[in-house]
Residue, then its C-alpha position, 0 to 999 in steps of 0.5 A: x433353033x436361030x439366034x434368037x430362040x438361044x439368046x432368049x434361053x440365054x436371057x433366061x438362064x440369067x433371069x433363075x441366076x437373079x431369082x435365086x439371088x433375090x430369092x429371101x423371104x424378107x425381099x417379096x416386094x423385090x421378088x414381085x417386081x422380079x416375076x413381074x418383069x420375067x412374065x411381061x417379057x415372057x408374054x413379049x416373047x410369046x408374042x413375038x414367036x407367035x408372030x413370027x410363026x403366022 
């Protein structure tokens, strides 16, 4: 695993420590922005290592 490959797991440990905070159910409009903004960077990183891979 490089670097980059741990600072993602890293970025994502950070990103359940956030959905749990703003996990409430009167907070849906936060939490959508929230899981919007974790699968575009998500699909980023995909892009990346499949990139990276080829």
């Amino acid at each position: 695993m490089d670097s980059r490959q741990s600072g993602y797991l890293l970025e994502l440990r950070y990103a359940f420590k956030l959905l749990r905070l703003y996990f409430f159910p009167n907070n849906l409009l936060t939490l959508t922005k929230f899981l919007y903004l974790v699968l575009s960077k998500f699909s980023e990183m995909l892009r990346e290592l499949s990139s990276y891979e080829g």
